[in-house]
C-alpha angles and dihedrals in degrees: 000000000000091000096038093058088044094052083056107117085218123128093203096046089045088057093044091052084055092059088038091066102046089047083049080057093044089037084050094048098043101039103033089121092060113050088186098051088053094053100041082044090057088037096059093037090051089043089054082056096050096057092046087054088042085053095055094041117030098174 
């Protein structure tokens, strides 16, 4: 899901990846003991993206 959304040729997604990524570093620092709560963190912050991009692009 990571790459598709990148691949987008939105500007908004593009900047929203951006912040994506540097939540993924602050989800990594703050979560590391729970390796579910990181991936249900980066999971919530990529599925906010995708609706933007959704939203954009409904097709």
């Amino acid at each position: 899901m990571e790459l598709k959304l990148a691949a987008l040729r939105n500007e908004e997604v593009l900047v929203l990846m951006v912040k994506y990524r540097e939540l993924c570093v602050r989800f990594e620092k703050d979560l590391s003991a729970s390796p579910r709560d990181l991936a249900l963190a980066k999971a919530s912050a990529l599925m906010l993206v995708q609706a933007i991009a959704q939203q954009d692009d409904p097709a």
